[in-house]
C-alpha positions, 0 to 999 in steps of 0.5 A: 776290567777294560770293557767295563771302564769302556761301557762306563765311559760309552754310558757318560758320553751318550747320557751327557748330552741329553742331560745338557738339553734337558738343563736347556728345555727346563729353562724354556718351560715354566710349570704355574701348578695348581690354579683356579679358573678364570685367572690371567697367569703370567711369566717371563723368560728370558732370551739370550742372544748365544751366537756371534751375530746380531740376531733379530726376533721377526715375531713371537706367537702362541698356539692358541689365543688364550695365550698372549705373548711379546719380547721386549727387544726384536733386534738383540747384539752377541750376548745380549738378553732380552724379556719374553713376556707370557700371559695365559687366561685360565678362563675356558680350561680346566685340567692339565693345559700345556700352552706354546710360544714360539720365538721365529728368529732370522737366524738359519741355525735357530729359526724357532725357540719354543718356551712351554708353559703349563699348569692344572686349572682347578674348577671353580667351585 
């Protein structure tokens, strides 16, 4: 009985983490599902500044440029929120498209933040 309680224990502990992380990646993905072709998709996320410090934003990028991104505040005080607004043009896509943003921060513990965003492009027909 002790071994089982312990393997229990062992299987919360290790699982409770990455249920945690999960919880925080799904905050930083947005899923626009099925879209046509040719239209410009929009989303905000929202960054909050966790730590102790003043924590400045040195620039926000895209992976590709069919994806513009910018936030609204670059200089954000301990607890301190601010908007990072995402537009993809669906224009040249068709299927599944997954796009990136990356916030670069000056802070040494979180130097990038990444914010998802995808959707399935449906052909026009």
């Amino acid at each position: 009985m002790r071994k089982i309680i312990s393997l229990f224990l062992l299987v919360f502990l290790i699982s409770y983490p990455v249920s945690a992380q999960d919880k925080a990646d799904s905050l930083n993905e947005w899923d626009f599902g099925q879209v046509k072709q040719e239209q410009i998709l929009k989303h905000d996320f929202v960054f909050k500044n966790e730590t102790n410090v003043v924590l400045n934003i040195a620039s926000v990028n895209t992976s590709c440029g069919c994806t513009a991104s910018q936030a609204d505040k670059k200089s954000l005080e301990p607890g301190e929120s601010t908007t990072i607004s995402v537009a993809f043009n669906t224009k040249k896509y068709v299927g599944e498209v997954k796009q990136f943003v990356y916030l670069n921060t000056d802070n040494q513990d979180l130097p990038v933040v990444k914010f998802v965003i995808k959707a399935e492009v449906l052909k026009e027909a």
